[in-house]
C-alpha positions as CSV (number, residue, x, y, z in Angstrom):
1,X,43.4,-54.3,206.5
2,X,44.6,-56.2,209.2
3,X,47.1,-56.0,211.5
4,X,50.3,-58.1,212.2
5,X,52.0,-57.7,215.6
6,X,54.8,-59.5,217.2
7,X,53.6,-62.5,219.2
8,X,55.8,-61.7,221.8
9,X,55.8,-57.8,222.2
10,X,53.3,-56.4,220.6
11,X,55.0,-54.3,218.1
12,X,53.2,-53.4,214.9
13,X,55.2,-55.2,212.0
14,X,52.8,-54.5,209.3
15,X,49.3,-53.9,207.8
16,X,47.8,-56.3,204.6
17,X,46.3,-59.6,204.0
18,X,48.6,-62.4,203.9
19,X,48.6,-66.1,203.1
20,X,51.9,-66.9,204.5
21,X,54.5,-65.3,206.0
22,X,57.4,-65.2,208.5
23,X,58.9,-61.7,209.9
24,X,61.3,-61.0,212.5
25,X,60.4,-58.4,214.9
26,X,62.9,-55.7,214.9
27,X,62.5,-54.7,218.5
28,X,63.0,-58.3,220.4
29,X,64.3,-60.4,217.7
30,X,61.2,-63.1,217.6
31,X,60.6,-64.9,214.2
32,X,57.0,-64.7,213.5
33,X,54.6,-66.8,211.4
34,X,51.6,-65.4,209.8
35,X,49.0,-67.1,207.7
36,X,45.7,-67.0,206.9
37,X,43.2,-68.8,209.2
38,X,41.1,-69.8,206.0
39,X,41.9,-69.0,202.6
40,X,39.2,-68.1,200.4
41,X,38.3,-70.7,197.8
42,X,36.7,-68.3,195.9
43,X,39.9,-66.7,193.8
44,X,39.7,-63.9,191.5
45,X,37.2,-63.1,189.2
46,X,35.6,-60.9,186.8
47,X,33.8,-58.1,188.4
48,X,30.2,-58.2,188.5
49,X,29.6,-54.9,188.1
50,X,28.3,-53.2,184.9
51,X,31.0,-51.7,182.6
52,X,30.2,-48.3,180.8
53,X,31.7,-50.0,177.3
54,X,30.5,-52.7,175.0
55,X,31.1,-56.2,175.9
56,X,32.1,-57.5,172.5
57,X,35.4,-56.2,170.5
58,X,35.2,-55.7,167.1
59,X,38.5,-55.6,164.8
60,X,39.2,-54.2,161.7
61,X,38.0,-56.8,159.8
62,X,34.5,-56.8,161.2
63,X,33.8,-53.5,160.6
């Protein structure tokens, strides 16, 4: 996780990943901007990873 600290203070304002957003510091009153310095193109996906269960579904017709 990374952080997100006021540009002007320092104070920690939070902990995550974030695309875009704005926060006001608490302690000094600055408006901050956050966003990502390069968005993955990737997006979410299926997991590679091997499953313990079948693949394919059958329903009660099938069987």
């Amino acid at each position: 996780m990374q952080e997100i600290r006021c540009g002007e203070c320092g104070r920690l304002l939070g902990k995550g990943e974030a695309i875009r957003l704005s926060i006001k510091c608490p302690r000094c009153g600055t408006v901050n901007h956050v966003r990502a310095a390069s968005p993955g193109t990737e997006g979410h996906g299926a997991s590679k990873e091997e499953h313990p269960w079948p693949r394919s579904l059958t329903t009660e017709t099938e069987r």
